[in-house]
N, C-alpha and C positions, 0 to 999 in steps of 0.2 A: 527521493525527490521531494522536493517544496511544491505545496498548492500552485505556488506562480507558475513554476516550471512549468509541469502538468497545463495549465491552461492556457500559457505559449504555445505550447508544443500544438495542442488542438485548434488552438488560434492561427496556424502557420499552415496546417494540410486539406484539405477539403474533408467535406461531410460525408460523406460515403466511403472511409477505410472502413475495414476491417479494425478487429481487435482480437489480440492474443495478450495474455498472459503467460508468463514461462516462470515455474518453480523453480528454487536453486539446485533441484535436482533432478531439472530438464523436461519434465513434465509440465505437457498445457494442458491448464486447465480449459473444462466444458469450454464448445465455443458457443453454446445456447444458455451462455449466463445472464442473468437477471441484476440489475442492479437495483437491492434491495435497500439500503437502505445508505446515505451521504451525511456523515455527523461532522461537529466541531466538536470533538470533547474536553475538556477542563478539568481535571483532575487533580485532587487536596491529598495527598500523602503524608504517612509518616515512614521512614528511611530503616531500617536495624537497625539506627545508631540512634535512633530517636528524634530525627533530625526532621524538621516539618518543612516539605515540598510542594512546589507548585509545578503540574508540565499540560502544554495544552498541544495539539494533533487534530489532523484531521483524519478521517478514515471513511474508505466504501465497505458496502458490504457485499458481496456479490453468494449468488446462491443459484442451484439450477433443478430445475424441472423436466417434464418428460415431452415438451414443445422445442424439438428439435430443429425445429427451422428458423426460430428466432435467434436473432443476432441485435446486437449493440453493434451502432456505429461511432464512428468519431461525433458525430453532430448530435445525436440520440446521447452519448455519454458526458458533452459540453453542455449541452443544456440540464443533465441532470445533475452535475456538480457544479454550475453556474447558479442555477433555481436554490440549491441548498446549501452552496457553500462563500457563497457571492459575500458574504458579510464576514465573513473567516481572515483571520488574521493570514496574509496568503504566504508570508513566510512559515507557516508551520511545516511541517514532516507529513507525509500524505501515507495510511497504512492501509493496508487492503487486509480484509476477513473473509473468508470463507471454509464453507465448512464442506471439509474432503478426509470424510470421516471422523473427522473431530473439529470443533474450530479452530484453523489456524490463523494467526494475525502474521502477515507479511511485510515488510519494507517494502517501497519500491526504489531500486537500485537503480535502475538509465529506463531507456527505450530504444527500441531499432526502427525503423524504415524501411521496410522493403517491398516492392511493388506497393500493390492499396493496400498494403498492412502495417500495422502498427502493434508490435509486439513491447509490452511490458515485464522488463525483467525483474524479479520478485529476490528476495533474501528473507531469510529466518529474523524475525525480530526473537532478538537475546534478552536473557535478563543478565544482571549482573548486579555485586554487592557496592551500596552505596556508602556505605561507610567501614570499607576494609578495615581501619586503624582501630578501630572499634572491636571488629567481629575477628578478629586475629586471622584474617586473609592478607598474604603478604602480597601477593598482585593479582591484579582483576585480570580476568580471563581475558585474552585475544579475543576478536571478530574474528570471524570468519567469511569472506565473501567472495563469489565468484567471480563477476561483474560480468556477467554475459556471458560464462566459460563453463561446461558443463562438467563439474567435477567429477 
């Protein structure tokens, strides 16, 4: 999903849902997660082929402790990537981090609605070769994605 998306969607429900998170492989994460940290980041690359990149994203970073009764609401979560992300280019890719044993960096793929909750569904951010022709990769790997579908 795009920054704008994201902050329609929040801009559309009232302040007090819920928030879920769902891994691509159906797993929610903590519902006492902490939103640690709301970046723009900008990134200067160079490719395997030698080839010099620019990509910019935006991303949360969500992390949890042992205060179980704390929740993120919709309005607790729009004011934290409003505050931080307000100057962000709102067309970027919006990627969620957290670290569930190791850091993982997520896509966010849709959201649902159901009762006062709002669930975000998540996908594996992939990498993949940018300069096949180069590195003798005859074609770049498939995506793979669930879109809401517990594989």
């Amino acid at each position: 999903m795009k920054v704008s998306q994201v902050f329609k969607l929040l801009d559309s429900i009232a302040d007090d849902y819920n928030i879920i998170f769902k891994t691509p492989d159906c797993k929610l994460l903590p519902l006492h997660f902490h939103v640690t940290e709301a970046a723009s980041v900008q990134k200067k690359f160079v490719d395997c082929g030698g080839v010099e990149r620019e990509e910019s994203y935006a991303s949360i970073q969500l992390w949890t402790a042992d205060d179980y009764d704390h929740r993120i609401t919709t309005g607790k979560l729009r004011k934290i990537i409003l505050n931080n992300l307000i100057q962000t280019d709102n067309d970027m890719d919006l990627f969620v981090e957290c670290d569930d044993n190791s850091l993982t960096t997520y896509t966010v793929e849709s959201s649902e609605i159901a009762g006062k909750t709002i669930a975000f569904l998540l996908g594996k951010k992939t990498t993949q070769c940018l300069a096949p022709d180069k590195c003798g990769v005859k074609e770049a790997p498939k995506k793979s994605c669930c879109k809401g579908e517990c594989c």
